[in-house]
C-alpha positions in Angstrom: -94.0 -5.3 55.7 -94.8 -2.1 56.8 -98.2 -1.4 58.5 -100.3 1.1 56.7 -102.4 3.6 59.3 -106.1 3.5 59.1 -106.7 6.0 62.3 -104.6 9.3 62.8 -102.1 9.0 65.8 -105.0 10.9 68.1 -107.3 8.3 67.0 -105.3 5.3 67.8 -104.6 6.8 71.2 -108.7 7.7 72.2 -109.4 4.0 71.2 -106.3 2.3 73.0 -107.4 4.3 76.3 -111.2 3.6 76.1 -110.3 -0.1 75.8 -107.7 0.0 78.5 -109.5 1.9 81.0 -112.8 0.6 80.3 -112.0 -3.6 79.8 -108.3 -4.2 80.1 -107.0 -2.8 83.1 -108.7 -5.0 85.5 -107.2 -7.8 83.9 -103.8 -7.4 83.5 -102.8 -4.4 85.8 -102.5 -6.9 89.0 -98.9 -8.5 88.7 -97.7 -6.8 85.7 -96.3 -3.5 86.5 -94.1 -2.3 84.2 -94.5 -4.6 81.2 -95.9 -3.6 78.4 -99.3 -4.0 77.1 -100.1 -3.6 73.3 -103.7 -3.3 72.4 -105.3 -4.0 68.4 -107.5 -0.9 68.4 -109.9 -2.3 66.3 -110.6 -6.1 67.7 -110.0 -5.6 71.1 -107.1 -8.1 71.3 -104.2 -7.4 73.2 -100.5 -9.0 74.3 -98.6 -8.5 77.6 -94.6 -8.5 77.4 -91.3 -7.3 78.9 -90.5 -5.2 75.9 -92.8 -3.3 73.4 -91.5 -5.3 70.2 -92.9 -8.9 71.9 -96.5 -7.7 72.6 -96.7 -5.9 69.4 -95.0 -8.8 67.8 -98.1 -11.0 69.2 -100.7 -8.9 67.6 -98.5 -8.9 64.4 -98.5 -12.5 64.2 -102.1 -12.9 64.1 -103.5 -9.9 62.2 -100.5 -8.2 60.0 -102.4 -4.8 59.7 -103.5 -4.7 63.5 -103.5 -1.0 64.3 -101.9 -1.0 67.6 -102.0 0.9 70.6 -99.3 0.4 73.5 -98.7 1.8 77.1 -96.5 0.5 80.2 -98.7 -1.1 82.8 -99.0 1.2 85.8 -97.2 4.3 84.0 -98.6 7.0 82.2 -96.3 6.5 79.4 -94.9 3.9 77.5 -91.6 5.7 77.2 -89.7 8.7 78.5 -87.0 11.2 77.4 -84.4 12.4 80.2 -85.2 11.4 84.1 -88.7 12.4 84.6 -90.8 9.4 86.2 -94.0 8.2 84.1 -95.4 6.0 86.9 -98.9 6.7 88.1 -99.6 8.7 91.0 -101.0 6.2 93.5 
């Protein structure tokens, strides 16, 4: 099943960070740099995992349509492309 979009890319990406900066961070930054978190934009709800697919796959579980948003804990980035280093400046 594919997961229709209800939110444009810029969308998805305002409401990801407003959620992680302004409730999630506190609670999951401590101990899990590195890992990924995925966040459902629209309810809040969000998984912690090693690898991308495994928190997504959490949300997916529960809500098939959940309109998710995902970074790397402690990195400004989920991904990167050559050598360049996404973690935040301390």
């Amino acid at each position: 099943m594919t997961v229709q979009p209800r939110y444009s890319i810029d969308e998805i990406a305002e409401r990801g960070t407003a959620l992680y900066e302004m409730t999630i961070r506190p609670l999951v930054e401590a101990g899990n740099t590195g890992r990924f978190l995925a966040i459902d934009v629209e309810s809040g709800e969000y998984a912690v995992a090693d690898q991308r697919y495994d928190a997504c796959k959490v949300l997916l579980d529960k809500k098939s349509d959940a309109q998710i948003w995902t970074i790397r804990i402690g990195h400004v980035a989920a991904a990167r492309f050559g050598f360049c280093d996404t973690r935040e400046k301390q």
